[in-house]
Each structure stands twice: as C-alpha cells, then as structure tokens.
C-alpha positions in Angstrom: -7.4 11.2 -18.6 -11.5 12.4 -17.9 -13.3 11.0 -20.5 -15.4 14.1 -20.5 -13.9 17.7 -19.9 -14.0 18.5 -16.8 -15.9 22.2 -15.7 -14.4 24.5 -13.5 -16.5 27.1 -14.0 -20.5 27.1 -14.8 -23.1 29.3 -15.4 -25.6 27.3 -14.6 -27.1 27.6 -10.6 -26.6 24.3 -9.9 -23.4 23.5 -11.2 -21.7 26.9 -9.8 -23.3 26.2 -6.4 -21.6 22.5 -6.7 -18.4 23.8 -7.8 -17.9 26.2 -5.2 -19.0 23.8 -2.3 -16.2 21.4 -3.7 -14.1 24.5 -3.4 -14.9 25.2 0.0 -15.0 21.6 1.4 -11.7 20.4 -0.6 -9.7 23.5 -1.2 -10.1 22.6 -5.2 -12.5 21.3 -7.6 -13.1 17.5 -7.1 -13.0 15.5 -10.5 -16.4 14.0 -9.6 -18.1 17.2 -9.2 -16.5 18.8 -12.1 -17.2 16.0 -14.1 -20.8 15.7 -13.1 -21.4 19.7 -13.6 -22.1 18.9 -17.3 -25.1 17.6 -16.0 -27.7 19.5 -13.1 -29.9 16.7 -12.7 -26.9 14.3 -11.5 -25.1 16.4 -9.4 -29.0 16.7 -7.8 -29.5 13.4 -6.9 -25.6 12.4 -6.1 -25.4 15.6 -4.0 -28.9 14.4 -2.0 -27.6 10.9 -1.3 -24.7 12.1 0.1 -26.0 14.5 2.0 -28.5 11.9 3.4 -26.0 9.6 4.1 -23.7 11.8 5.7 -26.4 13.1 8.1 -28.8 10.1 8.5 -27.1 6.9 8.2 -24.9 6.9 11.5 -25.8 3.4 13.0 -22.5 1.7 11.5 -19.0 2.5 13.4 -17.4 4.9 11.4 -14.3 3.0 11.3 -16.2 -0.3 9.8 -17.7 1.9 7.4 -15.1 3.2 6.1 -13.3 -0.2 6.1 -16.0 -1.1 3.7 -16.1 1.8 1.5 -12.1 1.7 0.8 -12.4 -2.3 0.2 -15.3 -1.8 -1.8 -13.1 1.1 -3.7 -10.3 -1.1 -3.9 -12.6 -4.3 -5.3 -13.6 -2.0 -8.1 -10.0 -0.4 -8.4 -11.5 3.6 -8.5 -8.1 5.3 -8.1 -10.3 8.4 -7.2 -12.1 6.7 -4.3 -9.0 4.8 -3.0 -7.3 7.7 -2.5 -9.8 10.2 -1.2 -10.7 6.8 0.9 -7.2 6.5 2.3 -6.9 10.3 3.1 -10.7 10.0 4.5 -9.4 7.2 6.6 -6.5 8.8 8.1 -8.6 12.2 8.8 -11.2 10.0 10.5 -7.8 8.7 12.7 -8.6 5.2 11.9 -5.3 3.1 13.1 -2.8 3.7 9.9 -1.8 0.3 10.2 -5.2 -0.3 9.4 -6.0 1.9 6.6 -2.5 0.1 5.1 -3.8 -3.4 5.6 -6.6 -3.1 3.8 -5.6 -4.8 0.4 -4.4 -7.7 2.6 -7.0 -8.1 4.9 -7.5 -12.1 4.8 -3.4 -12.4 5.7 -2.9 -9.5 7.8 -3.4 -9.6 11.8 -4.7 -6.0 12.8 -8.5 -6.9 12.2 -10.8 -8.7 14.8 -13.6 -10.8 13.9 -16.0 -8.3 13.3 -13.8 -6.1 10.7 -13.0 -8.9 8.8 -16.7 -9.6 8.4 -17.1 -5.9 6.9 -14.4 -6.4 4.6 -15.2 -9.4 3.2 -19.1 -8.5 2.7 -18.0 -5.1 1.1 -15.6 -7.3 -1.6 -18.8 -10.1 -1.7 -21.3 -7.3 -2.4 -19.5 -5.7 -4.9 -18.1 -8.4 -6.7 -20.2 -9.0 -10.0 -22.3 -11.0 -9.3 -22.5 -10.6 -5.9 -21.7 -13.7 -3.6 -23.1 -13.1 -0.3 -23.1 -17.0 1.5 -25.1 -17.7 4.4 -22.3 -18.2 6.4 -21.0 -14.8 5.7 -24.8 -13.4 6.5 -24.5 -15.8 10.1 -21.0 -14.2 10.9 -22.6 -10.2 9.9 -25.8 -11.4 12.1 -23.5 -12.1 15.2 -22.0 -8.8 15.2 -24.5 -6.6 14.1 -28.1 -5.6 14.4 -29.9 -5.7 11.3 -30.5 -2.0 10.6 -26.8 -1.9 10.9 -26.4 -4.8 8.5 -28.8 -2.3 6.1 -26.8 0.1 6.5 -23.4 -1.7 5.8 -25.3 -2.6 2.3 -26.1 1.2 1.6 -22.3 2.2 2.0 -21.2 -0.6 -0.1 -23.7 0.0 -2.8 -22.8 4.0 -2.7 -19.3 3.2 -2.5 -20.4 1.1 -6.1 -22.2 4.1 -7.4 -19.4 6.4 -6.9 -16.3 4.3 -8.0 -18.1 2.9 -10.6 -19.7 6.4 -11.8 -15.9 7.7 -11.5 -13.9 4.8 -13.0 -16.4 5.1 -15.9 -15.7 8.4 -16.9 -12.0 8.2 -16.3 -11.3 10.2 -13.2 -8.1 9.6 -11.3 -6.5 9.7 -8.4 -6.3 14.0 -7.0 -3.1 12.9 -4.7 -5.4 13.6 -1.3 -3.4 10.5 0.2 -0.4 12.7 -0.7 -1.5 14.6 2.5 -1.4 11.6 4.9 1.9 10.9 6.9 1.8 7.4 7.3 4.6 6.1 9.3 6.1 3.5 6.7 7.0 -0.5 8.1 9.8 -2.2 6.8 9.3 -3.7 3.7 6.1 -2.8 3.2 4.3 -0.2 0.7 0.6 2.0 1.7 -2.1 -0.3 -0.1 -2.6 3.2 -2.5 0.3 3.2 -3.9 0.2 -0.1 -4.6 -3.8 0.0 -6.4 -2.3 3.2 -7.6 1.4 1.7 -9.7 
C-alpha cells in the first residue's frame, strides 16, 4: 500500500498536466506520477530528466540499457520498476529469453561478453556502497567508448532515483508485465514473478 494517497485528480497546472500525460501515455494513472502530484516541484524536475534522457541520451544500445535499468530495478527490488521494466523490455522486442534471464544472469547462457559487463556494473553501481573494481572498469573499457560508459552510469543512477523514490513511498507493481506474452520454458518462472512472490 502507497505510503501517501495517491491523486487522481488535481487542481493544480502542473499536476493535472502530469496526470493527464500519464493518462495518455499509459492508458491509466501511473503510481509514480500520482504519487508525486502532491508535489509540483518534483514532478518538475523528475519529468525534465526524463524527458532529457529519453531524447538526449541515445549513445547506449537500447537493449544494454534496458538490461541495466531492470537489473538495477531488480538489485533494489522496486516491484514498480521491475514490472514496468519487464513490460518496457518486451515492447522494446528485446529477446524474451533475455528479459527472463535477467535475475540469473551470472548462470544463464543467453548474454555475450558485453551484456554481462552491463549487468554486473548496473548491480555494482547500485549496490550500497557501490563496488565498481578495476577489472570491471577494464572489461566496460573494451566494449565501450567512454561517453557510452557515462551514459551507462546515468541510466543506472536514474534507474536508482526512480526505484528508490518509488519503493520509498510504497508503490507496487501496476501488473504492466501482465500484458507481455512470454512464451514460458519448462521448469522455469518470468524473473517478475519471481521478484514479485
């Protein structure tokens, strides 16, 4: 349950305009937004960075970068972000066997080299403290250019602000991975539902 009631309808400019954009982009009120509408000078600055970073930050692979933000989700344990992650995965058409493995990235065999490097610097950065080795930094530095290492470190630290910012006020899981027909394998559960038990 929200730790703080959660608006569906303001009065305020910024808070209506918010409100209805989470409408129109997510057929519904989001619980981050409607959380977040008790506040104008929040939903400012979180609505800013996301836009910039939706616009401006396009040097890492979308699929890496959303490796990183659902293992960053998932390192935190957001319910919020790991599902909206996990349906954002599957409407990106990143390989469902893929968005399943996540959890079980170090064992599994669907990620090369370089997508195990995300995954393990998104867990290392967000991890408290953080425990970036240089090792880690060499294996990043072999596969990537270092604005692209920047940005990798932007998504995980938003990924940080939001899960955090949502797990702190209590917001749970919507059911958008409800949406995504993932094929099920034999003997094996979606790496939401098992975050998500």
């Amino acid at each position: 349950m929200a730790h703080v009631q959660l608006v569906e309808r303001a009065n305020r400019l910024i808070p209506k305009v918010a409100l209805r954009y989470s409408r129109h982009r997510f057929g519904r009120v989001v619980e981050p937004v409607a959380a977040a509408a008790h506040h104008a000078g929040v939903l400012l600055a979180m609505g800013a960075l996301e836009t910039t970073a939706e616009r401006g930050w396009r040097r890492l692979d979308p699929g890496l970068r959303w490796l990183a933000i659902e293992a960053s989700a998932m390192e935190i344990g957001c319910s919020w972000c790991i599902d909206y992650g996990y349906y954002e995965g599957m409407r990106q058409g990143t390989d469902p066997i893929k968005v399943r493995e996540v959890l079980r990235w170090r064992t599994s065999e669907v990620y090369d080299e370089r997508e195990r490097a995300v995954l393990e610097y998104a867990e290392a950065a967000t991890s408290t403290p953080a425990t970036i080795t240089d090792e880690l930094i060499e294996r990043l530095h072999r596969h990537f250019t270092e604005p692209v290492i920047v940005e990798l470190a932007a998504w995980v630290a938003m990924e940080n602000f939001r899960s955090r910012f949502n797990a702190g006020l209590g917001l749970r899981s919507q059911g958008f991975s409800d949406n995504c027909d993932l094929p099920t394998t034999v003997g094996s559960t979606s790496s939401t539902e098992r975050v998500l038990d």
